[in-house]
C-alpha positions, -999 to +999 in steps of 0.1 A: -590-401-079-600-373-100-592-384-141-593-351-167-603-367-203-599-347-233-616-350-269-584-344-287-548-343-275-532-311-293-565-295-292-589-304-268-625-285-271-640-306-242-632-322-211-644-348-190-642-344-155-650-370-133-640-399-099-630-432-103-619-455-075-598-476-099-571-469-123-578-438-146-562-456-179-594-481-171-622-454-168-606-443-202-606-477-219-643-481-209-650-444-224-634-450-257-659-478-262-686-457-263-666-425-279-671-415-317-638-399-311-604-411-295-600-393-262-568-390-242-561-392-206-543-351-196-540-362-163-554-375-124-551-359-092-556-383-060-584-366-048-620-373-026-657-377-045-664-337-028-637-320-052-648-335-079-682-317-070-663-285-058-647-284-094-678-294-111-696-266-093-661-241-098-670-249-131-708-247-138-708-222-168-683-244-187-707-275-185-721-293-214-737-324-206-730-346-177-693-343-166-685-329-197-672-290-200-661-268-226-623-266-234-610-227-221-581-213-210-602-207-172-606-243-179-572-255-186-559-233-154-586-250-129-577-284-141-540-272-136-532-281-172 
């Protein structure tokens, strides 16, 4: 499953973008632990480990650290938001 976390609900300026073979409101309880900010869950799409990479690579100039990319409208529309 494909999880898309944001750095602020009404006005997100990142995203995270990553797999997670269990629930996604678990991947973001074990996040928030280590987050100086609250983070919201926008959304999940059931989905294989390759389009994560496909999007990651769709991607590529948004990318800030990790699984991490800049908030944009491009963005927004790729993650079907």
């Amino acid at each position: 499953m494909i999880y898309f976390i944001t750095d602020h609900k009404e006005h997100p300026t990142m995203v995270k973008i990553g797999f997670t073979r269990n629930r996604p409101e678990a991947r973001l309880k074990a996040l928030q632990t280590g987050s100086p900010v609250s983070l919201h869950l926008m959304g999940w799409i059931p989905a294989p480990t390759e389009a994560e990479r496909e999007i990651h690579d769709v991607l590529r100039d948004y990318r800030t650290h990790g699984e991490w990319f800049c908030w944009s409208k491009y963005v927004a529309t790729t993650c079907a938001f």
